[in-house]
N, CA, C and O atoms as a GROMACS GRO file, in nm:
protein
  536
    1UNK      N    1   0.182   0.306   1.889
    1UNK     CA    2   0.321   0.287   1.918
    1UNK      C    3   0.378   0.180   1.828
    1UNK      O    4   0.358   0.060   1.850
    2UNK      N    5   0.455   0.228   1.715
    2UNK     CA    6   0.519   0.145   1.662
    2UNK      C    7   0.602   0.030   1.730
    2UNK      O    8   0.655   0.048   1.840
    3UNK      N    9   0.611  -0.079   1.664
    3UNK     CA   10   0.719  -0.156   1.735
    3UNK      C   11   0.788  -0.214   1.603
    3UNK      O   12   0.738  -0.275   1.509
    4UNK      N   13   0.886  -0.185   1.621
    4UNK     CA   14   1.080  -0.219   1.544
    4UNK      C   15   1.053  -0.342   1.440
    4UNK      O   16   1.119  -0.435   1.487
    5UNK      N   17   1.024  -0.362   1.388
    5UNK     CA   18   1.053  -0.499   1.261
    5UNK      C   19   1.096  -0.454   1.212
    5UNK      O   20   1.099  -0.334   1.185
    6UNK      N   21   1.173  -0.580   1.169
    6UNK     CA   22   1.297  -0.609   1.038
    6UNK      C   23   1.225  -0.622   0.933
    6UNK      O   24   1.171  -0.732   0.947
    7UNK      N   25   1.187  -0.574   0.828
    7UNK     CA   26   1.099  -0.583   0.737
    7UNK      C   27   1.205  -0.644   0.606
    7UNK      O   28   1.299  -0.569   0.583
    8UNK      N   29   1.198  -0.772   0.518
    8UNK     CA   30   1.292  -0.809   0.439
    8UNK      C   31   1.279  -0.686   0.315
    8UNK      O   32   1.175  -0.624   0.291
    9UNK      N   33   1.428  -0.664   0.234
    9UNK     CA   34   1.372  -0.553   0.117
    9UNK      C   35   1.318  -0.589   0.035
    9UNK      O   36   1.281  -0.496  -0.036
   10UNK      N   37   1.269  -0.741  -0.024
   10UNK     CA   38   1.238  -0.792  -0.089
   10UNK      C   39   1.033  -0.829  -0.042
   10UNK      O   40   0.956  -0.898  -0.109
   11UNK      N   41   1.009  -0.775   0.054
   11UNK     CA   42   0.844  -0.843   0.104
   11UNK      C   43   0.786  -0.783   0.005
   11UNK      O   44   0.805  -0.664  -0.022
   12UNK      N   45   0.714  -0.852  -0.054
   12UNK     CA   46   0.607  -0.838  -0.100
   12UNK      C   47   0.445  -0.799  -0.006
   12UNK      O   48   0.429  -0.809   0.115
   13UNK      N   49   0.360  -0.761  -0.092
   13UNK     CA   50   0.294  -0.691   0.008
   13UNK      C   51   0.170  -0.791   0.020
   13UNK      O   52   0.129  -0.854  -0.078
   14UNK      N   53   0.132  -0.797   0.105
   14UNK     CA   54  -0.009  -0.951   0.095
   14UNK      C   55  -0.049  -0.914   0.233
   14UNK      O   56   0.005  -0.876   0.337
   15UNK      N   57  -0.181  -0.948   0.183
   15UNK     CA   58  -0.354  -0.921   0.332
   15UNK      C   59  -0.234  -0.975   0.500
   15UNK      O   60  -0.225  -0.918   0.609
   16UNK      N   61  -0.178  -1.078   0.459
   16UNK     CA   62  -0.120  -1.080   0.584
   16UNK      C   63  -0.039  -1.032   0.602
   16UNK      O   64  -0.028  -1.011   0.723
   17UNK      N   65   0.061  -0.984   0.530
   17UNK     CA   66   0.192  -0.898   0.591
   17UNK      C   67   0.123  -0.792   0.678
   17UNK      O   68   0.153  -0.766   0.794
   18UNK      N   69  -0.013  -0.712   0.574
   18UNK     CA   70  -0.011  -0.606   0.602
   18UNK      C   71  -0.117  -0.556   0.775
   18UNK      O   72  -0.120  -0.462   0.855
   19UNK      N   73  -0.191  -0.697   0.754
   19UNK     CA   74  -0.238  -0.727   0.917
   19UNK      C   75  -0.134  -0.738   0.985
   19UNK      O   76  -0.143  -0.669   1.086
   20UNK      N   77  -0.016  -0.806   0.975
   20UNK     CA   78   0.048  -0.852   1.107
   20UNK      C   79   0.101  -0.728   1.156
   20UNK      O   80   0.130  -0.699   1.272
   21UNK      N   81   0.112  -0.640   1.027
   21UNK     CA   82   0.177  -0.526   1.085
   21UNK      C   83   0.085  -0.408   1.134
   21UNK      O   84   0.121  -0.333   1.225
   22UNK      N   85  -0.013  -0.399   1.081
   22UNK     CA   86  -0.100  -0.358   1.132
   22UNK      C   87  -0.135  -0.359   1.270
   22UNK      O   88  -0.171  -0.259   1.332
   23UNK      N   89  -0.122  -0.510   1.332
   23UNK     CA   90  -0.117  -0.523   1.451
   23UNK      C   91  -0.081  -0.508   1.504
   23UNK      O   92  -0.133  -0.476   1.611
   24UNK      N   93   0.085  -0.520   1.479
   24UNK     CA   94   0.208  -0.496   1.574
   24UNK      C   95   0.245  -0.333   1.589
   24UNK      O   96   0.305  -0.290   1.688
   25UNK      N   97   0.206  -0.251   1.484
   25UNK     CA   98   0.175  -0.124   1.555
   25UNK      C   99   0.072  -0.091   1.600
   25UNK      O  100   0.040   0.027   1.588
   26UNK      N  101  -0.035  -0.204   1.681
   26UNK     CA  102  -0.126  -0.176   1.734
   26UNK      C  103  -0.236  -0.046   1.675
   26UNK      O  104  -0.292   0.049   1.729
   27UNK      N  105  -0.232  -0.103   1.532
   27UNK     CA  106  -0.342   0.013   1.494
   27UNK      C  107  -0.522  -0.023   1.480
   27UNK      O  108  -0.621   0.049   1.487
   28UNK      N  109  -0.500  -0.201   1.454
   28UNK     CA  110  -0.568  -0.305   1.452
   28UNK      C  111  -0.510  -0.379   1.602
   28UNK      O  112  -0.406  -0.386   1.668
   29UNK      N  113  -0.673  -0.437   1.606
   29UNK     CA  114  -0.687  -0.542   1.754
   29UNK      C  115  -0.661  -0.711   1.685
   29UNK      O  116  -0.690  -0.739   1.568
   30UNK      N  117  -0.608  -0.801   1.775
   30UNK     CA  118  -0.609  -0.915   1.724
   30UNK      C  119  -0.804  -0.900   1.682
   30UNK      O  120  -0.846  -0.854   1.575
   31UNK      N  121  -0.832  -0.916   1.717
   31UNK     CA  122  -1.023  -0.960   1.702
   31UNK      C  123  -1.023  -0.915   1.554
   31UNK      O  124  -1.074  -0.992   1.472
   32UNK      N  125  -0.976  -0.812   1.516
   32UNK     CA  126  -1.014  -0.761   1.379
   32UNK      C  127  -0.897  -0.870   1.309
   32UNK      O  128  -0.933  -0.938   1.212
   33UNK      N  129  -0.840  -0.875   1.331
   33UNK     CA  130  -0.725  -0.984   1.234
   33UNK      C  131  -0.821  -1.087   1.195
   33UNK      O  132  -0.860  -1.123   1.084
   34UNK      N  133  -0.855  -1.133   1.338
   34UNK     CA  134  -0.932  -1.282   1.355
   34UNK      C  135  -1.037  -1.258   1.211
   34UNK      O  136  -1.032  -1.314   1.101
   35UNK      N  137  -1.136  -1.144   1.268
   35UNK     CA  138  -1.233  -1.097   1.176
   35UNK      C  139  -1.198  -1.144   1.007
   35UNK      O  140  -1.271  -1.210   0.932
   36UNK      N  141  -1.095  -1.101   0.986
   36UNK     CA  142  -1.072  -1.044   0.863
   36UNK      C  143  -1.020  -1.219   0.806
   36UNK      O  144  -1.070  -1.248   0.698
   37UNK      N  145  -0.957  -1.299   0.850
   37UNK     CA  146  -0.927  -1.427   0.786
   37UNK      C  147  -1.055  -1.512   0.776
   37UNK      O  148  -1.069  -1.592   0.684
   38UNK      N  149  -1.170  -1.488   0.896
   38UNK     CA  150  -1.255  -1.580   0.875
   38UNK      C  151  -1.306  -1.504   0.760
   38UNK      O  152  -1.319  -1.586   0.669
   39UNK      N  153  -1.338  -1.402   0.724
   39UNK     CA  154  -1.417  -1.407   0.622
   39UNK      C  155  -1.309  -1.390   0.483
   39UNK      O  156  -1.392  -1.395   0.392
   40UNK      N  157  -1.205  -1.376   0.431
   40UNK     CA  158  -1.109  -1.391   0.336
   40UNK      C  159  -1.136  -1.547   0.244
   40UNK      O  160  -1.127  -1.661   0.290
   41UNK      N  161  -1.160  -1.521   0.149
   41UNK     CA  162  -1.134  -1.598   0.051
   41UNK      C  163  -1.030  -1.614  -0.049
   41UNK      O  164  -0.960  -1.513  -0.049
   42UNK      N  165  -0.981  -1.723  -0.161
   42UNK     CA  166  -0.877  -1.650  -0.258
   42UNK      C  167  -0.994  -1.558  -0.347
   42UNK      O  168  -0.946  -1.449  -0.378
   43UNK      N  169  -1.080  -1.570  -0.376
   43UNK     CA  170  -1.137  -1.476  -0.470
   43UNK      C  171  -1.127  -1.361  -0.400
   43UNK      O  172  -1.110  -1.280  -0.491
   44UNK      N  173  -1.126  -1.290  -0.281
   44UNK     CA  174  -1.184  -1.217  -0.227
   44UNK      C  175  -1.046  -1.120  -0.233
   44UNK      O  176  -1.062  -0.998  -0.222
   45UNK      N  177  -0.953  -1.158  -0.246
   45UNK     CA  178  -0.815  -1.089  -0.214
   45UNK      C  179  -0.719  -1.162  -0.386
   45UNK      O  180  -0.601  -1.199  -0.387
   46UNK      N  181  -0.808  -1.164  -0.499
   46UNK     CA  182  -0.721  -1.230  -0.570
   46UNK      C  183  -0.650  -1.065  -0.646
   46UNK      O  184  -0.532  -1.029  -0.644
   47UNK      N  185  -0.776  -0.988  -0.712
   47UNK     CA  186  -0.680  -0.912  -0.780
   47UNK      C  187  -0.719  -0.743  -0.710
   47UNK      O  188  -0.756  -0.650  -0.782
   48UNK      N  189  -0.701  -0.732  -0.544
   48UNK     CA  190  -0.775  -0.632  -0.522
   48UNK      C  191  -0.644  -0.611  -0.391
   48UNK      O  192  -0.611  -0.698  -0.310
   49UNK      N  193  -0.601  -0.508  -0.398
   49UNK     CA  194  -0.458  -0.471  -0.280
   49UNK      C  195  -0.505  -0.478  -0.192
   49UNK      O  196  -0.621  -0.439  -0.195
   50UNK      N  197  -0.458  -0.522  -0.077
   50UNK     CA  198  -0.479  -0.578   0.091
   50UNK      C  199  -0.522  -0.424   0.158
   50UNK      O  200  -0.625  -0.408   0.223
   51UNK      N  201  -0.418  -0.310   0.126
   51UNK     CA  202  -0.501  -0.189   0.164
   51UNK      C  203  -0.631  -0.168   0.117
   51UNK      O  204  -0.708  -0.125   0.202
   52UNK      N  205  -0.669  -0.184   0.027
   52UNK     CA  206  -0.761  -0.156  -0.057
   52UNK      C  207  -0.904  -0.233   0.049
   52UNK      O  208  -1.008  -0.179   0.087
   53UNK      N  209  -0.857  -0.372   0.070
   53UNK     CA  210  -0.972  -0.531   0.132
   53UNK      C  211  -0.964  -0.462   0.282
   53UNK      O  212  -1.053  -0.478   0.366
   54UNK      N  213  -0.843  -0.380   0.305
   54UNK     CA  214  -0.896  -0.394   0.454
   54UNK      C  215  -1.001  -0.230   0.463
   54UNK      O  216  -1.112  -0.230   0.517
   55UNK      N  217  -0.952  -0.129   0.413
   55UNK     CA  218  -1.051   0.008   0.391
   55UNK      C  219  -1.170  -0.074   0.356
   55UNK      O  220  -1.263  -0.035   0.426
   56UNK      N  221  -1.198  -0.153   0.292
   56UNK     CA  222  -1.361  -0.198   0.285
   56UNK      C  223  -1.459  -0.263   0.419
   56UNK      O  224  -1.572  -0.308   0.403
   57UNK      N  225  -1.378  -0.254   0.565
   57UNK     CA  226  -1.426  -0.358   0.599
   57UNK      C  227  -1.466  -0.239   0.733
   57UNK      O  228  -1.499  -0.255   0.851
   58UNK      N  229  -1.445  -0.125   0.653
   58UNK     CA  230  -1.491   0.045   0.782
   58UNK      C  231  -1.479   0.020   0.926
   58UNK      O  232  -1.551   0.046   1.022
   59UNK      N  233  -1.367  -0.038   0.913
   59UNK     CA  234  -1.344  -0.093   1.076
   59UNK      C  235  -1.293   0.117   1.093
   59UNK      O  236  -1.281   0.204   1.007
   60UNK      N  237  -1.279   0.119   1.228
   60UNK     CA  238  -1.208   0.208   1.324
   60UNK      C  239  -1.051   0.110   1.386
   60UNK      O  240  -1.026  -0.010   1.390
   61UNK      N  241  -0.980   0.227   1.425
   61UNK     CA  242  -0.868   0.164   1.452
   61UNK      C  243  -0.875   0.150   1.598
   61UNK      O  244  -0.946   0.228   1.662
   62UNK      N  245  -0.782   0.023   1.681
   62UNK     CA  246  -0.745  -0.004   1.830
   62UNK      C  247  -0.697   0.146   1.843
   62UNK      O  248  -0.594   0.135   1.910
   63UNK      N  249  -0.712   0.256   1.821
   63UNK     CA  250  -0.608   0.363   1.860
   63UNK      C  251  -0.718   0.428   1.980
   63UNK      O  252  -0.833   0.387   1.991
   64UNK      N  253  -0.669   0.516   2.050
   64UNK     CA  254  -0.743   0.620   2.147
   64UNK      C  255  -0.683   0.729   2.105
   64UNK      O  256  -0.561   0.743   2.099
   65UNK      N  257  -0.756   0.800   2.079
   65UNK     CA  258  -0.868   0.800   2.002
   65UNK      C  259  -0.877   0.718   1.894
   65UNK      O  260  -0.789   0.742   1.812
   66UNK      N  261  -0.955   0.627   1.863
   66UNK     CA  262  -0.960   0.541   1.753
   66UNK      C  263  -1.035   0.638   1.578
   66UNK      O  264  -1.107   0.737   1.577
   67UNK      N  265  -1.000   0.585   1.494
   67UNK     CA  266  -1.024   0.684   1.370
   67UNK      C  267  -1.084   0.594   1.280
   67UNK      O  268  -1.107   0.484   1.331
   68UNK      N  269  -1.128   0.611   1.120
   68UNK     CA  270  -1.181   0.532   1.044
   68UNK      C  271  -1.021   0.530   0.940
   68UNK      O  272  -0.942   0.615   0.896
   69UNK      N  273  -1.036   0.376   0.938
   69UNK     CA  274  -0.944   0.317   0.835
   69UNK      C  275  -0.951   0.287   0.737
   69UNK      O  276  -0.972   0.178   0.685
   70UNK      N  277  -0.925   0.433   0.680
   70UNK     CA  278  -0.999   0.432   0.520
   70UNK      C  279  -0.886   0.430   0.457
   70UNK      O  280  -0.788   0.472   0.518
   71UNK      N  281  -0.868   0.374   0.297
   71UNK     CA  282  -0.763   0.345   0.196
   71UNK      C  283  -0.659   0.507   0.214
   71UNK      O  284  -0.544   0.489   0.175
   72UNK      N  285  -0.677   0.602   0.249
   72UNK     CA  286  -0.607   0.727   0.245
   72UNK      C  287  -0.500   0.726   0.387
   72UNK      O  288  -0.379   0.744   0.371
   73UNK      N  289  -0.555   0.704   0.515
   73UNK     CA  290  -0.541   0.617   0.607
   73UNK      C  291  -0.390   0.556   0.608
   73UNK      O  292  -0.273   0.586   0.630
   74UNK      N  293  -0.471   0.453   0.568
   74UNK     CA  294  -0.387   0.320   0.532
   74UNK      C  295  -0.266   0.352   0.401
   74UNK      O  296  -0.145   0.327   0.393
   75UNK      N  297  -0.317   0.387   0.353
   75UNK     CA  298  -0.195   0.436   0.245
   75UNK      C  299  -0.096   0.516   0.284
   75UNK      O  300   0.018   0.484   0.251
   76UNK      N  301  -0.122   0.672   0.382
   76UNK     CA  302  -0.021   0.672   0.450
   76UNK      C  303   0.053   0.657   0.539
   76UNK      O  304   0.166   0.702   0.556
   77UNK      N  305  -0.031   0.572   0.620
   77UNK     CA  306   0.046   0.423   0.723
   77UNK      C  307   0.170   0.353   0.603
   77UNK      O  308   0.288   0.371   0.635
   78UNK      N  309   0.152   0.300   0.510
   78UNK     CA  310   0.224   0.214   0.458
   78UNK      C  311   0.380   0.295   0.392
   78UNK      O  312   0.499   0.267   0.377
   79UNK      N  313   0.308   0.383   0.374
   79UNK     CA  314   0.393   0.529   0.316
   79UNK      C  315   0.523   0.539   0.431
   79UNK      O  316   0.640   0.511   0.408
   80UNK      N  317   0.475   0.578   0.535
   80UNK     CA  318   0.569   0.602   0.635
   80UNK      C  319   0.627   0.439   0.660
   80UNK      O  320   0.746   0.410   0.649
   81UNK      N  321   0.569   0.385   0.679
   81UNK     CA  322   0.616   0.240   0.735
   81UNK      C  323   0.747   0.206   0.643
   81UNK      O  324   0.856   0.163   0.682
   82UNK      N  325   0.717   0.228   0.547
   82UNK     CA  326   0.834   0.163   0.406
   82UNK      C  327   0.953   0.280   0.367
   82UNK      O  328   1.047   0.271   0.288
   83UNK      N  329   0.913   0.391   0.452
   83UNK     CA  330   0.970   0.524   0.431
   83UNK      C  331   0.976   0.559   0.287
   83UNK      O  332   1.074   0.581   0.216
   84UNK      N  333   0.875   0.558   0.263
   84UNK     CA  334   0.813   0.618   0.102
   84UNK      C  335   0.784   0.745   0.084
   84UNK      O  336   0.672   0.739   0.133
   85UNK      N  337   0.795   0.846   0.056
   85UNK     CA  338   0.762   0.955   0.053
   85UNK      C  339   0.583   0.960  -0.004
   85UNK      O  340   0.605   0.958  -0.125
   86UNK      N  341   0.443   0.965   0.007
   86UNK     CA  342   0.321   0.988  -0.002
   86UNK      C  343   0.315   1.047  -0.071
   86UNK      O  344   0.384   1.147  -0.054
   87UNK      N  345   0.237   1.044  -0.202
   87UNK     CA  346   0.214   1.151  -0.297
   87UNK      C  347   0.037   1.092  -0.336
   87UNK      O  348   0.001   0.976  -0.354
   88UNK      N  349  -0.049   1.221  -0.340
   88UNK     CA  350  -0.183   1.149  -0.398
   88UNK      C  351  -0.199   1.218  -0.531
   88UNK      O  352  -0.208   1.339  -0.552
   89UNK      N  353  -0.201   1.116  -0.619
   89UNK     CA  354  -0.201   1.104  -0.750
   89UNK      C  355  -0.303   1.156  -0.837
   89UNK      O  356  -0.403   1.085  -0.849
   90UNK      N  357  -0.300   1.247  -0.892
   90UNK     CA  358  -0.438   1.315  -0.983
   90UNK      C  359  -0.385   1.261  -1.113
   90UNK      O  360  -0.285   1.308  -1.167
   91UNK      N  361  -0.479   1.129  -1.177
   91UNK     CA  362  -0.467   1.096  -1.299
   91UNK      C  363  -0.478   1.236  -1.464
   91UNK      O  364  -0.430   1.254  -1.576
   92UNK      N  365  -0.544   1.279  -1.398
   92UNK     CA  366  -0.541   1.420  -1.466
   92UNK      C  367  -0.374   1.485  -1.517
   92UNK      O  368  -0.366   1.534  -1.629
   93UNK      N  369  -0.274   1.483  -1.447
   93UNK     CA  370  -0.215   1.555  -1.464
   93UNK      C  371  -0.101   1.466  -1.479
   93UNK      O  372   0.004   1.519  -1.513
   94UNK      N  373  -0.105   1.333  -1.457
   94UNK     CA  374  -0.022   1.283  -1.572
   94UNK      C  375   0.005   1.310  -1.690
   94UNK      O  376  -0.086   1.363  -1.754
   95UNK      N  377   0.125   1.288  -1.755
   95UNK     CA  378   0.193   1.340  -1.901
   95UNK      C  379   0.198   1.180  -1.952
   95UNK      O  380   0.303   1.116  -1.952
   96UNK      N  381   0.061   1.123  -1.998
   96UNK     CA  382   0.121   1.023  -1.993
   96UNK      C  383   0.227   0.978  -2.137
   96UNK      O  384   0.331   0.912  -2.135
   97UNK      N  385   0.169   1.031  -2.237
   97UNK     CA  386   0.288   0.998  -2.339
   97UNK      C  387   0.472   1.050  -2.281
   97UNK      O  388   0.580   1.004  -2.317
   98UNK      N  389   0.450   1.127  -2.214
   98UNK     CA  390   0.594   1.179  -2.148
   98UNK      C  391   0.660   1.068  -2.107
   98UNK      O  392   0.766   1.023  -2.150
   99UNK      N  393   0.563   1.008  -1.986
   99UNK     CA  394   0.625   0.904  -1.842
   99UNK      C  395   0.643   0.754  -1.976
   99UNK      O  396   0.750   0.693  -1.984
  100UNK      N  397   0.554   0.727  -2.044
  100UNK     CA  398   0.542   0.649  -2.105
  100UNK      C  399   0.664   0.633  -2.178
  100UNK      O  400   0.735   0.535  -2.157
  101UNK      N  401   0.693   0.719  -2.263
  101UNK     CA  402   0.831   0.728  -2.334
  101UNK      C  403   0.952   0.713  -2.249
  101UNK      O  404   1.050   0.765  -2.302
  102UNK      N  405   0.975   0.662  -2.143
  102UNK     CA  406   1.044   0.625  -2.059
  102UNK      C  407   1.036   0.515  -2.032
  102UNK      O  408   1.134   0.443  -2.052
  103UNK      N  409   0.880   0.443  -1.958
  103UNK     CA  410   0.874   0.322  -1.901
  103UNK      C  411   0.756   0.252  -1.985
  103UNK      O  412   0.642   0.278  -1.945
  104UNK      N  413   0.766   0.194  -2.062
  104UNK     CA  414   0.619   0.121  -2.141
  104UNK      C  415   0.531   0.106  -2.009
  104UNK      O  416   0.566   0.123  -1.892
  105UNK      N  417   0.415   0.073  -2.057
  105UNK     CA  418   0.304   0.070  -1.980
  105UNK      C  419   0.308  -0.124  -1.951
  105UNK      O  420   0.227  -0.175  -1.873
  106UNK      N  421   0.388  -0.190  -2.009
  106UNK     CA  422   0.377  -0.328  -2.023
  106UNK      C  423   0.466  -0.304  -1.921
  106UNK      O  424   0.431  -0.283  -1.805
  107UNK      N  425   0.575  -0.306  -1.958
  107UNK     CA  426   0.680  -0.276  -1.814
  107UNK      C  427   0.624  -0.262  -1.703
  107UNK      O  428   0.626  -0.356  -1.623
  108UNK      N  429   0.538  -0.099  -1.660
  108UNK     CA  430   0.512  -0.083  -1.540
  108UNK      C  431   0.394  -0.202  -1.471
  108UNK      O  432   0.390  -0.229  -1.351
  109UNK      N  433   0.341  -0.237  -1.533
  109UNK     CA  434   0.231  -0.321  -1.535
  109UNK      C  435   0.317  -0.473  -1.459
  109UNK      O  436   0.279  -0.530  -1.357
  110UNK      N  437   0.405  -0.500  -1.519
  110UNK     CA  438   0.451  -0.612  -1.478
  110UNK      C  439   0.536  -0.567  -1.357
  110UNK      O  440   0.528  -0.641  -1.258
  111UNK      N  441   0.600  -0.482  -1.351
  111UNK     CA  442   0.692  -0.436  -1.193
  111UNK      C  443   0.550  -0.348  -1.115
  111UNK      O  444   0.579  -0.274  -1.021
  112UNK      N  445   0.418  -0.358  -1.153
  112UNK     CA  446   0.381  -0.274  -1.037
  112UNK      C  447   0.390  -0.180  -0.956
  112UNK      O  448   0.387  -0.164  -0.834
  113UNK      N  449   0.410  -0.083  -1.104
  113UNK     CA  450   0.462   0.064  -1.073
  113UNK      C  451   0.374   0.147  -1.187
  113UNK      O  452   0.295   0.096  -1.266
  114UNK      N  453   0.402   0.265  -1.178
  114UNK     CA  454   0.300   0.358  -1.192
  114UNK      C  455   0.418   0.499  -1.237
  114UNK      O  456   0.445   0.585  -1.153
  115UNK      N  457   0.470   0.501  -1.360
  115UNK     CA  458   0.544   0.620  -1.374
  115UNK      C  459   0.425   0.764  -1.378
  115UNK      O  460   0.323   0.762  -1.447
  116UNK      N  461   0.465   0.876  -1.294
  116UNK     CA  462   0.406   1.008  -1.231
  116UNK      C  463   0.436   1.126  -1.301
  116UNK      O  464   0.366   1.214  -1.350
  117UNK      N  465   0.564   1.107  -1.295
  117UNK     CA  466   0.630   1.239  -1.384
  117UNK      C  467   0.773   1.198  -1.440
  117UNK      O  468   0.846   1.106  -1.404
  118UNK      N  469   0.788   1.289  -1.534
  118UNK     CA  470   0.946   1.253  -1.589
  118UNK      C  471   1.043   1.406  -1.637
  118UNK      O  472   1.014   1.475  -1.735
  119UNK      N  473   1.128   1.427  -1.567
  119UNK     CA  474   1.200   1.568  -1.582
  119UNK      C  475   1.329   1.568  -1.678
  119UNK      O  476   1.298   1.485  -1.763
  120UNK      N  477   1.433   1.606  -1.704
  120UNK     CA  478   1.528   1.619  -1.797
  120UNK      C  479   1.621   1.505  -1.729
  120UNK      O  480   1.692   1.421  -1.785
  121UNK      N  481   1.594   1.533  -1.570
  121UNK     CA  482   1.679   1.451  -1.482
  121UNK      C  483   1.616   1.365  -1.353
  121UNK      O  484   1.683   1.299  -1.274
  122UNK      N  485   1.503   1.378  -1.352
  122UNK     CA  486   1.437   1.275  -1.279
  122UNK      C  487   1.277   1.216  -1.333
  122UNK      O  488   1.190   1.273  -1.400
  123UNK      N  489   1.281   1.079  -1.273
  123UNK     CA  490   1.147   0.987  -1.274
  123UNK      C  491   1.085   0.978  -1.188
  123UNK      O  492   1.157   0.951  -1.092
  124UNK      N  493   0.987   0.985  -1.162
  124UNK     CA  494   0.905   0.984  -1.002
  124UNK      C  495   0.780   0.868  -1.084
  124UNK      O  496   0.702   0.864  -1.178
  125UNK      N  497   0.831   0.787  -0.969
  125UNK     CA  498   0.759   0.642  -0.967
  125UNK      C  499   0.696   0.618  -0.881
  125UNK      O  500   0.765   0.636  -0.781
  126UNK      N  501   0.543   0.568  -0.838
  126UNK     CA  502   0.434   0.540  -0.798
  126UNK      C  503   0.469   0.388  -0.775
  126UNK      O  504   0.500   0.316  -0.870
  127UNK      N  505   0.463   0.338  -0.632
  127UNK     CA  506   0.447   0.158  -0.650
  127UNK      C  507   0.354   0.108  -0.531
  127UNK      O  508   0.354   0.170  -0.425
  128UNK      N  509   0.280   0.001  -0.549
  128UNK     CA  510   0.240  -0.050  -0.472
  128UNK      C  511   0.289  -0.216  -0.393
  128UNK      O  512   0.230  -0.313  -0.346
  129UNK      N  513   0.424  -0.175  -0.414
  129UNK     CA  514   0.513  -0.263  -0.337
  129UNK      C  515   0.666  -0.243  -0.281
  129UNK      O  516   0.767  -0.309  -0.303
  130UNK      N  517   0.645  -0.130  -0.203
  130UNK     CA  518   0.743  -0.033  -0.164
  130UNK      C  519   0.862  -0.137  -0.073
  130UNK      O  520   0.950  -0.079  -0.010
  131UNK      N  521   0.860  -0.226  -0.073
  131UNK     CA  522   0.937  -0.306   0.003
  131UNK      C  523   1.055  -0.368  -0.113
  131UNK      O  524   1.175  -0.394  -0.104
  132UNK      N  525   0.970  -0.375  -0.207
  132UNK     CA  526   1.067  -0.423  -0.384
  132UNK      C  527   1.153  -0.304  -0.412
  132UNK      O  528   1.099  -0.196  -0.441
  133UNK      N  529   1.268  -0.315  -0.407
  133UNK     CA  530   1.336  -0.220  -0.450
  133UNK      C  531   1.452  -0.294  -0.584
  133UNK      O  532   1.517  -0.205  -0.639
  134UNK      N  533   1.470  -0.378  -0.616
  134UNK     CA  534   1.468  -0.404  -0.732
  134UNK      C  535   1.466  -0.347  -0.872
  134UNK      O  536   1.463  -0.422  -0.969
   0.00000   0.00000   0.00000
């Protein structure tokens, strides 16, 4: 059961945003929160996405039926949460000189985005900070 936050458009995404919210839609138990700070380091969360740190830690979710909270999971938890539309990405079938000729790869790199496809009239952009709209 979701519960209502004001989410700023500007959040950035970090191990704790994505626990607290985690929690507050009760998908995670406080105990696993607890879990997860005692063992957190800065190395441990320096260059590795908070979805990413928490799918490693094969917890199951507070849910009934409870499920495994794996990065696919969790990705489209975050998907819906940010009202992102979910897309799973086959590096394969990127165009990348296409998307590229649009957005340098230095660019996306620094906004933390991921150009997908590019049409006569649209860009379809990949981000892992769906709260930046910027």
């Amino acid at each position: 059961m979701s519960k209502v936050a004001k989410i700023q458009s500007d959040q950035e995404i970090s191990i704790d945003f994505v626990l607290e919210q985690l929690e507050r839609d009760e998908i995670i138990s406080p105990q696993q929160v607890a879990q997860m700070h005692s063992h957190l380091t800065d190395e441990s969360t320096d260059n590795t996405h908070p979805l990413v740190t928490i799918a490693d830690q094969g917890w199951q979710s507070a849910t009934t039926p409870p499920y495994p909270l794996t990065l696919d999971k969790l990705t489209r938890w975050l998907a819906n949460k940010s009202s992102q539309e979910y897309i799973r990405i086959d590096p394969l079938k990127i165009d990348v000189g296409n998307v590229t000729s649009v957005v340098s790869q230095a660019y996306a790199n620094n906004l933390k985005i991921l150009p997908i496809s590019v049409t006569d009239v649209e860009l379809t952009i990949a981000t892992c900070e769906p709260y930046i709209t910027d």
